[in-house]
C-alpha positions, 0 to 999 in steps of 0.5 A, spaced: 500 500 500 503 506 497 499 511 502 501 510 510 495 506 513 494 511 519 493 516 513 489 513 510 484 512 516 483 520 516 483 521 509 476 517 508 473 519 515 475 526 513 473 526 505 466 523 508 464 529 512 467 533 506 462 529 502 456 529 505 456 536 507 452 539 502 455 544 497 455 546 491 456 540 487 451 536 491 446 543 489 447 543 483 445 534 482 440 536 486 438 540 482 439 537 475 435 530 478 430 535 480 429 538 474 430 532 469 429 526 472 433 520 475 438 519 470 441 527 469 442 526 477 447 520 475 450 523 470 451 530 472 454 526 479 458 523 472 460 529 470 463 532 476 467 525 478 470 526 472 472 533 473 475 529 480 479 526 477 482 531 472 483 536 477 487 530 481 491 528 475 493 535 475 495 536 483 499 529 482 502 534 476 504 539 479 500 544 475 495 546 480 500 550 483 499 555 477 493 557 479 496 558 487 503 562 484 499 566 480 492 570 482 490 572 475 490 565 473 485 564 479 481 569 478 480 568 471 477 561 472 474 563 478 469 569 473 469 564 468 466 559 472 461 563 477 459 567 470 456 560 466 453 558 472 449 564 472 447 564 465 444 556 466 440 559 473 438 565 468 436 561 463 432 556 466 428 561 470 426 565 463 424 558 461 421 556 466 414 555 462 416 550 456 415 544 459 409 546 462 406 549 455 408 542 452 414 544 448 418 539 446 422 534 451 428 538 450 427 543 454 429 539 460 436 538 461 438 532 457 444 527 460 448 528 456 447 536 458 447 534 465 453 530 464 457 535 460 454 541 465 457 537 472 464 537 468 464 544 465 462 547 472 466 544 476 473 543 472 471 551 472 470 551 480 477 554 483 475 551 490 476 544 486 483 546 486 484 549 492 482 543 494 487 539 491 492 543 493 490 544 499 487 538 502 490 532 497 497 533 499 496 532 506 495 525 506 501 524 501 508 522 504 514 523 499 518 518 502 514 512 501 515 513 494 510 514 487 508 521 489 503 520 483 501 512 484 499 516 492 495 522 488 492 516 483 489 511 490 487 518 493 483 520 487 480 513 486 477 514 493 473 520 492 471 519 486 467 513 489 465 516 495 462 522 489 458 516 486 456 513 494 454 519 496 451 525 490 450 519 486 445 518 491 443 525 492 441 526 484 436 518 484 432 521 489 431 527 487 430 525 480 424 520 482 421 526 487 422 532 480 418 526 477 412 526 481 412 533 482 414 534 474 406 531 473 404 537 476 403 544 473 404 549 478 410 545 481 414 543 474 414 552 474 417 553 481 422 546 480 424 550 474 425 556 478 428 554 485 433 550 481 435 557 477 436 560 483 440 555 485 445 556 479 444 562 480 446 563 487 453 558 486 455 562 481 455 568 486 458 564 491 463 562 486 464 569 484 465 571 491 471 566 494 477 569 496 
């Protein structure tokens, strides 16, 4: 086993907390299974555990020091990032009565939109990446060798716990957007709530220090 043993009993009590405490990629699953249905939540959780697993790869690279060294580099996905989630939670608010006027199916997100949304928001969340440089490395011991090998089992273990949990998150809340998609007045304010939600991720991102 790369990684010391005790280090990696704190690393999954530590990333299970992390995990089950709601932020902005459980809203954002949340919100695609609620307004999509079962298999969008899924797919968006896809989409943000592959995003993981990228931003991962390059801590293990040491390409996310970039974005410590230099501000502006943080900044600008940091902008980029908090802008495109406000211009989903706009969009979905002023299209809140498609679905329910009978436009065509495609005015819900698709999976392959959910999918692509997770891996886009998230690969352009820089919280991700101070994650990674912040929290990662914490658990990495170099002298017990294969730096990238220790990244690589840390990686794997919270993609799946990303499954476990948001995965979870995003079927239940698909079947309950179902159920209250059949009524009118519901599939508005499903539309309505989950823009906000966009809206008030991309704020918050906006906002980080």
């Amino acid at each position: 086993m790369p990684i010391d043993q005790h280090l990696l009993l704190a690393f999954l009590l530590t990333a299970t907390i992390a995990m089950i405490t709601p932020g902005p990629d459980m809203l954002f699953i949340l919100g695609c299974g609620m307004r999509s249905g079962p298999r969008a939540g899924l797919l968006a959780t896809a989409g943000v555990a592959t995003s993981e697993a990228v931003h991962v790869a390059v801590a293990a690279a040491g390409l996310a020091a970039l974005f410590a060294a230099v501000p502006v580099a943080f900044a600008a996905v940091r902008i980029v990032g908090a802008a495109y989630l406000i211009y989903l939670g706009v969009q979905m608010i002023r299209h809140r009565n498609d679905a329910i006027d009978d436009a065509p199916a495609g005015a819900a997100m698709s999976g392959r939109k959910a999918y692509f949304t997770g891996l886009t928001t998230n690969l352009l969340n820089p919280k991700m990446v101070t994650f990674t440089i912040a929290f990662l490395p914490q658990f990495v011991v170099p002298d017990h060798g294969r730096v990238w090998l220790q990244f690589a089992v840390l990686g794997a273990i919270l993609i799946v716990l990303e499954f476990l949990v948001d995965g979870t998150v995003g079927l239940l809340s698909g079947r309950i957007g179902g159920w209250l998609r059949a009524r009118r007045t519901a599939r508005r304010r499903i539309d309505t709530a989950t823009g906000g939600i966009f809206i008030g991720l991309g704020v918050r991102l906006a906002l980080l220090r």
